[in-house]
C-alpha positions as CSV (number, residue, x, y, z in Angstrom):
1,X,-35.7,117.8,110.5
2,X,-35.5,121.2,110.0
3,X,-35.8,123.0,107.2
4,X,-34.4,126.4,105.9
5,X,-34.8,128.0,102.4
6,X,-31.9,130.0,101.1
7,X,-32.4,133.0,98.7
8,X,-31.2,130.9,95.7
9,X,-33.9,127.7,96.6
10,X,-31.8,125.7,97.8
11,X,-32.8,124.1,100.4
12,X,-30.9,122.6,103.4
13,X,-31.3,120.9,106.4
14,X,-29.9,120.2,109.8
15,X,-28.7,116.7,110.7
16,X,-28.1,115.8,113.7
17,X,-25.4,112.4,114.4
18,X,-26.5,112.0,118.1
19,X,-26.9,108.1,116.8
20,X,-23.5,107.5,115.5
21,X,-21.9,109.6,118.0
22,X,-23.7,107.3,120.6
23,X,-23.0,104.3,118.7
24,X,-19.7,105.5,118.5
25,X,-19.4,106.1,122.4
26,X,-20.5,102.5,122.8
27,X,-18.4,100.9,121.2
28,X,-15.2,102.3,122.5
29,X,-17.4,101.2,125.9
30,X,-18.9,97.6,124.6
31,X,-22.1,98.7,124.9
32,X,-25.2,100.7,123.0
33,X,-26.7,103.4,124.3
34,X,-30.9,103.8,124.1
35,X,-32.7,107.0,124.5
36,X,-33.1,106.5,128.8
37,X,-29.6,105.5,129.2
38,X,-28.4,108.4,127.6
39,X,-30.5,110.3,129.4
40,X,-29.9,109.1,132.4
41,X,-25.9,109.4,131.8
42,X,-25.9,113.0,130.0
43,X,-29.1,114.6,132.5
44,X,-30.7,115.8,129.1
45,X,-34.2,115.8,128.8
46,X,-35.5,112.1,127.6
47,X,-38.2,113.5,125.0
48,X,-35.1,115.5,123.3
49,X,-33.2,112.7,123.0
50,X,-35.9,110.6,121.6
51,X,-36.7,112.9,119.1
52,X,-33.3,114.2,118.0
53,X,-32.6,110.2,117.5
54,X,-36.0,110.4,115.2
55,X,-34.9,113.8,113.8
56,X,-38.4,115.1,114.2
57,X,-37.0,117.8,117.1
58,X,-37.7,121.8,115.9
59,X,-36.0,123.7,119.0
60,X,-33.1,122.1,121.0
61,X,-32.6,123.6,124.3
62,X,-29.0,124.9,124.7
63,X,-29.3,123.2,128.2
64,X,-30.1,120.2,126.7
65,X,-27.3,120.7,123.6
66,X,-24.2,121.6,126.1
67,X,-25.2,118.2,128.1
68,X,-24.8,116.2,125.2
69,X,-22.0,117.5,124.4
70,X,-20.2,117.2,127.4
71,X,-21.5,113.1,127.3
72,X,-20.1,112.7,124.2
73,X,-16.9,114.7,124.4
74,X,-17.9,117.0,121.4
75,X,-18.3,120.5,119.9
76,X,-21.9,121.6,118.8
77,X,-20.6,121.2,115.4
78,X,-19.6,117.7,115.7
79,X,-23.4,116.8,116.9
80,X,-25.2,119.1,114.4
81,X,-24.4,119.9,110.6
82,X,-26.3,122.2,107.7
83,X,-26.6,119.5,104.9
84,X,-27.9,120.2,101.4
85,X,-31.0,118.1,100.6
């Protein structure tokens, strides 16, 4: 999860809903998705995935970020959001 401080301390985050976007995905397909199956199905790399589902990833490649997006039929936006902690 990263971090950012804003000039008035509050502090905020970004989230990421890669898991309920999958789990959304599956679902609609009767079936959940794991970190290699959605690697193998999107061609991102597996050690993003793993950690964006962990949210312990600091730099997502925009490679990486556009594949998702096109696997999950989705706007940056709708996989990432600034949250208040």
């Amino acid at each position: 999860m990263l971090l950012v401080r804003q000039y008035n301390a509050v502090m905020k985050h970004v989230r990421n809903r890669l898991k309920q976007l999958a789990m959304e995905r599956g679902t609609a397909d009767l079936r959940y998705y794991g970190v290699r199956q959605i690697a193998r199905e999107s061609g991102a790399s597996r050690t993003v995935i793993d950690r964006l589902m962990r949210n312990e990833l600091r730099r997502l490649p925009m490679e990486d970020l556009a594949r998702l997006c096109v696997w999950l039929d989705c706007e940056p936006g709708d996989l990432l959001k600034l949250e208040e902690e």
